[in-house]
Residue frames as qw, qx, qy, qz and C-alpha x, y, z in Angstrom:
[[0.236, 0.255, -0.597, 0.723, 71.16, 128.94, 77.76],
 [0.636, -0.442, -0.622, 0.118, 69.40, 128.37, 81.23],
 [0.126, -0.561, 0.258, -0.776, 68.58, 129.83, 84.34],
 [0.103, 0.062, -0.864, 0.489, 68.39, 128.39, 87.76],
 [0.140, -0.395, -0.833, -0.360, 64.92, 127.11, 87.27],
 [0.232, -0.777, -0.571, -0.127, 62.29, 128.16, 89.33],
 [0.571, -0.486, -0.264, 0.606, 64.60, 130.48, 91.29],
 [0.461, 0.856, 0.227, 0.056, 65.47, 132.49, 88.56],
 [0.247, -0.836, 0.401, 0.280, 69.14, 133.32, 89.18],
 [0.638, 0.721, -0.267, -0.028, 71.71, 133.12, 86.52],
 [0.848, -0.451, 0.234, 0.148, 74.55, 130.95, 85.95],
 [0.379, 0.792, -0.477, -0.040, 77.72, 131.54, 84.66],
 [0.921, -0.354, 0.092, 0.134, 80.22, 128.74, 84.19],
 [0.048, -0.910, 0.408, 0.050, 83.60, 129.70, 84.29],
 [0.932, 0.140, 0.131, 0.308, 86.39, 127.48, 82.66],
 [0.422, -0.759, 0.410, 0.280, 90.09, 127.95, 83.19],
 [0.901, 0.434, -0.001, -0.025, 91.71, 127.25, 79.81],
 [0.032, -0.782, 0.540, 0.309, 95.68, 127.25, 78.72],
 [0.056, 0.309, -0.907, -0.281, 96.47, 125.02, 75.60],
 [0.483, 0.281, 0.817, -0.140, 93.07, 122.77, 75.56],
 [0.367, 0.446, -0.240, -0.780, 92.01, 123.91, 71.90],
 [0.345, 0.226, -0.828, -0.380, 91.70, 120.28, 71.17],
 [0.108, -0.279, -0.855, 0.423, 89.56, 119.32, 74.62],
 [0.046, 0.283, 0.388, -0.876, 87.78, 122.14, 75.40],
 [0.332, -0.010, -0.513, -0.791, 84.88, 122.19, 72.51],
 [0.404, -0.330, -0.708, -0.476, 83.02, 119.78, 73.77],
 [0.327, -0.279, -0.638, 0.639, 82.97, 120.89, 77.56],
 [0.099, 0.237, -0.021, -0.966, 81.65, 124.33, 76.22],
 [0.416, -0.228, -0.561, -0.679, 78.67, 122.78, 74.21],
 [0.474, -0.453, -0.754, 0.042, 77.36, 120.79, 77.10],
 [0.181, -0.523, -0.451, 0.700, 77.72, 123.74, 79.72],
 [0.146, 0.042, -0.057, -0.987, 76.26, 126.45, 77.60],
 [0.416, -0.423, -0.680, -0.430, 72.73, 124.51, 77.46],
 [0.529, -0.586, -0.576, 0.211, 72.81, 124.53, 81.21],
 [0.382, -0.445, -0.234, 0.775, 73.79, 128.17, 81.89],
 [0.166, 0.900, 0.202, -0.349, 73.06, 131.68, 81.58],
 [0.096, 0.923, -0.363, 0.087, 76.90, 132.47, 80.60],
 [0.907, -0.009, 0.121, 0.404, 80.16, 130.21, 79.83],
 [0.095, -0.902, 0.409, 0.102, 83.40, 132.77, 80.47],
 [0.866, 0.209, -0.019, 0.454, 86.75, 130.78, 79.04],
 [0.506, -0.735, 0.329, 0.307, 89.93, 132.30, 80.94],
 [0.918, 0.184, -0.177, 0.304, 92.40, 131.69, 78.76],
 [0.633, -0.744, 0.075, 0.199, 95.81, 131.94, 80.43],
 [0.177, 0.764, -0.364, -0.502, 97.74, 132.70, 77.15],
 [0.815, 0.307, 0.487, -0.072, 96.97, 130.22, 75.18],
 [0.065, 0.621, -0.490, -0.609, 99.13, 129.60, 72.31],
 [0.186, -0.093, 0.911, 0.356, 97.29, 127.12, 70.19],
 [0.244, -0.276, -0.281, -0.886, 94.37, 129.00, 69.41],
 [0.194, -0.316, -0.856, 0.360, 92.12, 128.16, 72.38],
 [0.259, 0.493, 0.423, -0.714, 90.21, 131.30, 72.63],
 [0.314, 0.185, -0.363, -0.857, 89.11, 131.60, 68.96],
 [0.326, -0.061, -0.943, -0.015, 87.85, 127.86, 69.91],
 [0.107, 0.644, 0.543, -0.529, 85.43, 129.42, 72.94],
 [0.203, 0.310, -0.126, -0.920, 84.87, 132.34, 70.82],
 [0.398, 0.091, -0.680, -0.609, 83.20, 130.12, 68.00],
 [0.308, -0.403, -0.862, -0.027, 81.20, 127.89, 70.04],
 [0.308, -0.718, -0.372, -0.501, 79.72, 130.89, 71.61],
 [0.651, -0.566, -0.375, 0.339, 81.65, 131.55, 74.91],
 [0.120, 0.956, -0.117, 0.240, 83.01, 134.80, 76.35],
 [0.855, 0.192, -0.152, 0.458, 86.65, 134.69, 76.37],
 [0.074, -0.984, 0.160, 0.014, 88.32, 136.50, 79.03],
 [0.846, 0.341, -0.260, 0.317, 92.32, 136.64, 78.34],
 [0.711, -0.529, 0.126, 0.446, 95.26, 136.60, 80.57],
 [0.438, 0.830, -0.325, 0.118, 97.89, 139.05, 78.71],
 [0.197, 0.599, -0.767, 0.116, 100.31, 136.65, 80.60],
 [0.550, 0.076, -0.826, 0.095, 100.51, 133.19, 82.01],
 [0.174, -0.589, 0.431, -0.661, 99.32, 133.71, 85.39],
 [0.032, 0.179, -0.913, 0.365, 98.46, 129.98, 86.32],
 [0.240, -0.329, -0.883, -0.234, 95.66, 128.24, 87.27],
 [0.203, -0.488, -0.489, 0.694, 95.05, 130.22, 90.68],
 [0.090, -0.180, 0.286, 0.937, 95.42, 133.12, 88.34],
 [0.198, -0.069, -0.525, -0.825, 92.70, 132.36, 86.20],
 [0.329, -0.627, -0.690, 0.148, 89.89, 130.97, 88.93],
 [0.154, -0.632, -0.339, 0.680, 90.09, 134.39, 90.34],
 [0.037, -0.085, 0.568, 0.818, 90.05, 136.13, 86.79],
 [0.325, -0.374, -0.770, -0.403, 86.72, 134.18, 86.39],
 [0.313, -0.504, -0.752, 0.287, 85.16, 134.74, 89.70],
 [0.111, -0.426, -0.128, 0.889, 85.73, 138.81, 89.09],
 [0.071, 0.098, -0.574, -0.810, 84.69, 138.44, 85.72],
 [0.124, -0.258, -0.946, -0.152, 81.54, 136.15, 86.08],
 [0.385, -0.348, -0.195, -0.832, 77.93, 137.95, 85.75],
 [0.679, -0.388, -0.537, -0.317, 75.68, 134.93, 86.88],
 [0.574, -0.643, 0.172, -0.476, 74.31, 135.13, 90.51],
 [0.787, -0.375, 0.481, 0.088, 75.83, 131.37, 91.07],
 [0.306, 0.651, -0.687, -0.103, 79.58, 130.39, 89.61],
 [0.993, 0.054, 0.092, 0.059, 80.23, 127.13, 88.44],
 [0.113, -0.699, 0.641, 0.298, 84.05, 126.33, 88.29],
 [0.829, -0.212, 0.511, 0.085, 85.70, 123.42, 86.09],
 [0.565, -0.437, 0.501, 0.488, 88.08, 122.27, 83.85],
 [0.111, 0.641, -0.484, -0.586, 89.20, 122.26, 80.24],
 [0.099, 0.432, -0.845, -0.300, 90.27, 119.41, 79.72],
 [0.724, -0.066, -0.438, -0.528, 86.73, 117.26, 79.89],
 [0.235, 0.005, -0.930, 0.281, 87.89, 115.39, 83.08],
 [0.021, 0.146, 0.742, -0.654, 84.47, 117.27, 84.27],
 [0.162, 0.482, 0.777, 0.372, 80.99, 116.61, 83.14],
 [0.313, -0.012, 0.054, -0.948, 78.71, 120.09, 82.53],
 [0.534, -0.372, -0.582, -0.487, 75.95, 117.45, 82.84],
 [0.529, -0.315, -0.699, 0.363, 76.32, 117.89, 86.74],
 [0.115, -0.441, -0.085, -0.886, 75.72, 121.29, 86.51],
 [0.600, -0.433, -0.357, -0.570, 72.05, 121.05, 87.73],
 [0.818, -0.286, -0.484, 0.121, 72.87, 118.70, 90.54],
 [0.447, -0.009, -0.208, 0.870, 76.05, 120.79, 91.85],
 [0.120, 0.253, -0.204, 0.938, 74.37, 124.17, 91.82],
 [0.459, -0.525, -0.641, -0.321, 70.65, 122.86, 93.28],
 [0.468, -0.574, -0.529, 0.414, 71.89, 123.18, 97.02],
 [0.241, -0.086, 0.020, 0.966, 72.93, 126.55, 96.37],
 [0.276, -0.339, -0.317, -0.842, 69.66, 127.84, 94.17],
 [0.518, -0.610, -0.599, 0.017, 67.46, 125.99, 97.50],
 [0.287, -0.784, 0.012, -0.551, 69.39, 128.58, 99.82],
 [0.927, -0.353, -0.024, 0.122, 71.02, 125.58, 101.82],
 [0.833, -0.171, 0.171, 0.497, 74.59, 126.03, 100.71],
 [0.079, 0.859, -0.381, -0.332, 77.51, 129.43, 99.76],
 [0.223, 0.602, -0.762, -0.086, 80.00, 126.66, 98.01],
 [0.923, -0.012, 0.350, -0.162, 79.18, 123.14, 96.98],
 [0.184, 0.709, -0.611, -0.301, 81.84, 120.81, 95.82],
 [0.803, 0.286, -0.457, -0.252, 81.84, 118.19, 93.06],
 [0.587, -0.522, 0.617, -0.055, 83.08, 115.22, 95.38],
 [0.508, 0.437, -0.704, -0.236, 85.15, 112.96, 93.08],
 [0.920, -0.311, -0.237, -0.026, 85.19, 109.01, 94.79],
 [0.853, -0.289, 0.154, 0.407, 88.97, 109.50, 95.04],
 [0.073, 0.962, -0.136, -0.224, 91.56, 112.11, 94.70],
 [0.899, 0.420, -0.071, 0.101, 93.46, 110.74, 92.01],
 [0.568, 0.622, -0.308, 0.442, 96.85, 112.12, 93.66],
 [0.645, -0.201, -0.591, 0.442, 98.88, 111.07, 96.25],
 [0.276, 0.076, -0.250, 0.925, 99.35, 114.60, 97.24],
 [0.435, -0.317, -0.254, -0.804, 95.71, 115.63, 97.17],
 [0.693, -0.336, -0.634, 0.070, 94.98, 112.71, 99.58],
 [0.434, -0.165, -0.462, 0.755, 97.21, 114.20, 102.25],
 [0.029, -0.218, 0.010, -0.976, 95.75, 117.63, 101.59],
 [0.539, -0.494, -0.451, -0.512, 92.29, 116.44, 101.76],
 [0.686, -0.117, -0.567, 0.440, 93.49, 115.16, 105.51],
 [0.431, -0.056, -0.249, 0.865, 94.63, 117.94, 106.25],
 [0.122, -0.268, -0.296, -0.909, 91.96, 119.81, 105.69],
 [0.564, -0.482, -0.580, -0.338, 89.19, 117.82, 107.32],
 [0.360, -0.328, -0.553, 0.676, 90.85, 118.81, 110.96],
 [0.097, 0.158, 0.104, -0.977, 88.68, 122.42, 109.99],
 [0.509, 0.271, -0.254, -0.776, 86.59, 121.22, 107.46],
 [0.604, -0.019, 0.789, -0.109, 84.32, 117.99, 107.48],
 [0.820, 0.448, 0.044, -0.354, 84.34, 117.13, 103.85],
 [0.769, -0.484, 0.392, 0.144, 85.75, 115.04, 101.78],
 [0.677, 0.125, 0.239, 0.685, 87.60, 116.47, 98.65],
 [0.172, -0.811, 0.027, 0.559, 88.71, 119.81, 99.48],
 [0.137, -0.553, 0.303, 0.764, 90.75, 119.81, 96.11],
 [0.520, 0.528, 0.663, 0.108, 88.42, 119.34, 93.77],
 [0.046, 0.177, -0.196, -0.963, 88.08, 121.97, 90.82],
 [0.150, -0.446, -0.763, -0.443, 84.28, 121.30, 90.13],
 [0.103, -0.438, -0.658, 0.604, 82.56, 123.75, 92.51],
 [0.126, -0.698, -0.438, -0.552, 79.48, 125.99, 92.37],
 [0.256, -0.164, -0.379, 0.874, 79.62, 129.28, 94.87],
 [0.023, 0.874, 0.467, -0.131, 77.20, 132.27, 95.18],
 [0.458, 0.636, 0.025, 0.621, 78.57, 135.47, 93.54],
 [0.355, -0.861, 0.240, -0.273, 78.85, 137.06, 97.08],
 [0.870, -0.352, 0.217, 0.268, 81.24, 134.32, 98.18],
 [0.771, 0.338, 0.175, 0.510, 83.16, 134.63, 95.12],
 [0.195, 0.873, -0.137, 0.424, 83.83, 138.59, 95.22],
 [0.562, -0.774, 0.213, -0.201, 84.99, 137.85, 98.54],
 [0.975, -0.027, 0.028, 0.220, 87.70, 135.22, 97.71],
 [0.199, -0.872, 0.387, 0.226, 91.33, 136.37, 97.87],
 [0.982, -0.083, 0.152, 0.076, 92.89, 132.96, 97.50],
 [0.039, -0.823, 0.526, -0.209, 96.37, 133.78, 98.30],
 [0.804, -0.267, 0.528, 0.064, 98.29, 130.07, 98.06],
 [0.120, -0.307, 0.755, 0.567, 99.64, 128.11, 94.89],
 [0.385, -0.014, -0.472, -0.793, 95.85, 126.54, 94.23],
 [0.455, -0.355, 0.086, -0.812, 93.22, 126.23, 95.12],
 [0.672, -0.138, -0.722, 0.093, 93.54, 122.64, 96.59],
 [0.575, -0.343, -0.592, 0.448, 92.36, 122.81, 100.21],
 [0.120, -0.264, -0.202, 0.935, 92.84, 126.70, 100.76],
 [0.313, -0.308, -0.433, -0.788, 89.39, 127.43, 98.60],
 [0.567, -0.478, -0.546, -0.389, 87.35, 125.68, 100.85],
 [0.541, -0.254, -0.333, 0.729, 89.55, 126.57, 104.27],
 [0.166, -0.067, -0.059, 0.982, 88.72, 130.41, 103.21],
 [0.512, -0.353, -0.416, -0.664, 85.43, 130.37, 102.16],
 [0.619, -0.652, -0.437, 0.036, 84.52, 128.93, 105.99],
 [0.339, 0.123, -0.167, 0.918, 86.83, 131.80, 107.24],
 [0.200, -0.217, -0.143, -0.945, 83.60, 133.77, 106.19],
 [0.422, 0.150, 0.475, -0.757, 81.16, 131.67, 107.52],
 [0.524, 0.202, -0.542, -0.625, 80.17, 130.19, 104.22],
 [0.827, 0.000, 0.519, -0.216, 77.93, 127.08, 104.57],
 [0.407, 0.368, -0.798, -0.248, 79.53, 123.92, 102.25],
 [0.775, -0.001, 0.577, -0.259, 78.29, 120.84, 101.22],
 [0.258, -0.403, 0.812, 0.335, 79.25, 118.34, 98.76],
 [0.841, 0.356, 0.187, -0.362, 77.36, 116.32, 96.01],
 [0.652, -0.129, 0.696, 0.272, 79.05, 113.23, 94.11],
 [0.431, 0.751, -0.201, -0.459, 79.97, 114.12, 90.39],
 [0.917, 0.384, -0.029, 0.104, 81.16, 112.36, 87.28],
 [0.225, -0.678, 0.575, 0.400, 84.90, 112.20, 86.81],
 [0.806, 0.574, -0.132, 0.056, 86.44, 111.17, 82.95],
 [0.780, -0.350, 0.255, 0.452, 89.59, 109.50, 83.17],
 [0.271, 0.907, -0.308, -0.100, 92.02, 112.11, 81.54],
 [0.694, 0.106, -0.376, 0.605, 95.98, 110.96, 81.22],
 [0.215, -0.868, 0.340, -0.290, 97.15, 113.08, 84.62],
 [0.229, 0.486, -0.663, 0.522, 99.75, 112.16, 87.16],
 [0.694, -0.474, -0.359, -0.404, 98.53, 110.05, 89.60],
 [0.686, -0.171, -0.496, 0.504, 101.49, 110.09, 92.32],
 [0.345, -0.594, -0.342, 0.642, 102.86, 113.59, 93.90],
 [0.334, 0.752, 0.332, 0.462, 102.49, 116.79, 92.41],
 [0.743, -0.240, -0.362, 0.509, 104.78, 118.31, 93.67],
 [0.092, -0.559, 0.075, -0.821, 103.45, 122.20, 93.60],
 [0.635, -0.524, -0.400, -0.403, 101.23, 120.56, 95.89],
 [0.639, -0.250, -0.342, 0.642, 104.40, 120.46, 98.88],
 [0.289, 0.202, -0.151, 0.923, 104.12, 124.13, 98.74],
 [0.431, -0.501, -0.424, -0.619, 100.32, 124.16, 98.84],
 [0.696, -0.232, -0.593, 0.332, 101.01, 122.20, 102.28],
 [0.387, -0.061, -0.252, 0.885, 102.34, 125.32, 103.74],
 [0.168, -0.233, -0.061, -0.956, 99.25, 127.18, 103.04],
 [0.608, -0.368, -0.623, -0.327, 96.89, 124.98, 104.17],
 [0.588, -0.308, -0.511, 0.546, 98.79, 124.76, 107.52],
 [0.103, 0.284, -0.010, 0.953, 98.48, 128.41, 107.45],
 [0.438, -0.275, -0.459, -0.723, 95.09, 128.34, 107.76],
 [0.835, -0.312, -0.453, 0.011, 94.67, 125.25, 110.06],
 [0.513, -0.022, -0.455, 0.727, 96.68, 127.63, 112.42],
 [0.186, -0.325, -0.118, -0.920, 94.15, 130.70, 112.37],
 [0.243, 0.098, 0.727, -0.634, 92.13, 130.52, 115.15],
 [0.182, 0.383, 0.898, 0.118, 88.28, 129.01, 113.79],
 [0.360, -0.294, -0.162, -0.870, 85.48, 131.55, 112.70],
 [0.008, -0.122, -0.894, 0.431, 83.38, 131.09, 115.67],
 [0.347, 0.503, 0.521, -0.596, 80.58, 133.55, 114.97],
 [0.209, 0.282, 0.826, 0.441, 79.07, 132.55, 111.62],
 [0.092, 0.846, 0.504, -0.149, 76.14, 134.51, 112.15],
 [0.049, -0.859, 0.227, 0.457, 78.19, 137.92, 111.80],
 [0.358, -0.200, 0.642, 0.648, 81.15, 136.44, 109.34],
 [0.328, 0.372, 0.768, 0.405, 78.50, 135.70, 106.99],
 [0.236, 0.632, 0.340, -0.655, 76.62, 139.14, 107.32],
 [0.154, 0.286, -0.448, -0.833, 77.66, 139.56, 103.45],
 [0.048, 0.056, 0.887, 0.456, 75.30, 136.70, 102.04],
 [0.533, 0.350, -0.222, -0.738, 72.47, 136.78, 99.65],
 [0.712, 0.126, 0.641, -0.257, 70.11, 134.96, 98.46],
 [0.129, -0.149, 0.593, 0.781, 70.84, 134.07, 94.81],
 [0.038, -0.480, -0.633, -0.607, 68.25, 135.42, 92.18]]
C-alpha cells in the first residue's frame, strides 16, 4: 500500500459493492498497491462478496440492509480514514491504474473533487444530465462514479437525491469546492446503454439545485478546506 507520494497524505479507496463476488477481486488487487486503505461497502451482498474483500485484504464495511448505491458512497465517505477518497466501482468498468493520475490535482492543492471524465456517458439519460448540469457547472461528466475528493469535502457531503449523477458535483460547488476533471480508462462492462430510468427522478434533483441561487462567495463557503497530508 501507498501514500500520496511526496505529499504524504493517505489514500483510501472506497468501492461500493452488492453481488460483484465474481468482478470485484481483481479491482481490489490493483487499488490496494496504489493506496493507503481499500474499504468494500457491501450493500448486503448475498453471494459472498465481502468474504471476497476480506481475503484479498480489504476492509469490509457492511450495510445490514440494501440501502443502494447512494447509500453506500456515503457509508464509504464516513467510513474512509485516508486524507484523499477515491470512489469507484465493482464491477471493473474502472481502472485502479488511474488512481495516481485522478488524485495528483488534489495531492498538488489545485483541486477539492476531481472527476474521472469518461469520452462518453454511455447512457442516454446521463447525457441529458450531464447538460443539465453544465448550466452551474463547466465540466463534462458530472455522472461519473470515478472521483477522488479531500476528506473535508467528503464529511461535508449530504447527497440527498437518488445518485449521485449530477447532484455530487452540483453540491460539492455549493461549498465552494474547486473541480477539475482528468480523462480515465473505461472497460466495456454489459450495462444499459439507453434510459435508466431512476435517472427521470434524478432530473428532479438536479433541477433542484440548478434553482438555488449560485455560491457566490467561495472564499467564505470554502472556509472548511485543508490541505491534504
Amino acid at each position: 500500500m501507498q501514500e500520496g507520494g511526496s505529499s504524504g497524505a493517505s489514500i483510501s479507496v472506497v468501492i461500493p459493492a452488492f453481488n460483484e463476488a465474481n468482478r470485484i477481486g481483481p479491482v481490489i488487487e490493483k487499488a490496494r498497491d496504489l493506496a493507503s486503505e481499500v474499504l468494500v461497502v457491501d450493500d448486503h451482498s448475498a453471494d459472498g462478496t465481502p468474504e471476497v474483500a476480506e481475503r484479498l485484504g480489504a476492509r469490509v464495511v457492511p450495510n445490514s440492509y440494501s440501502k443502494g448505491y447512494l447509500g453506500a458512497i456515503k457509508t464509504g465517505l464516513l467510513s474512509a480514514s485516508g486524507d484523499v477518497i477515491v470512489t469507484l466501482d465493482a464491477d471493473g468498468e474502472h481502472d485502479p491504474g488511474d488512481i495516481p493520475r485522478l488524485v495528483q490535482p488534489v495531492l498538488d492543492g489545485r483541486a477539492d473533487l476531481v472527476l474521472g471524465r469518461r469520452d462518453m456517458a454511455p447512457r442516454v439519460s446521463e447525457r441529458f444530465i450531464n447538460w443539465l448540469t453544465r448550466f452551474r457547472v463547466k465540466v463534462d461528466d458530472s455522472c461519473t462514479g470515478f472521483r477522488a475528493l479531500t476528506r473535508d469535502l467528503a464529511r461535508r457531503m449530504e447527497l440527498k437525491a437518488r445518485c449521485t449523477c449530477g447532484t455530487f458535483v452540483l453540491e460539492a460547488n455549493s461549498y465552494g469546492a474547486r473541480i477539475a476533471e482528468v480523462p480515465v480508462t473505461i472497460h466495456a462492462i454489459s450495462k444499459p446503454r439507453t434510459i435508466c430510468w431512476g435517472h427521470l427522478w434524478q432530473v428532479g434533483y438536479v433541477l433542484r439545485w440548478l434553482l438555488k441561487p449560485p455560491a457566490t462567495d467561495h472564499g467564505a463557503a470554502a472556509s472548511w478546506r485543508g490541505r491534504p497530508g
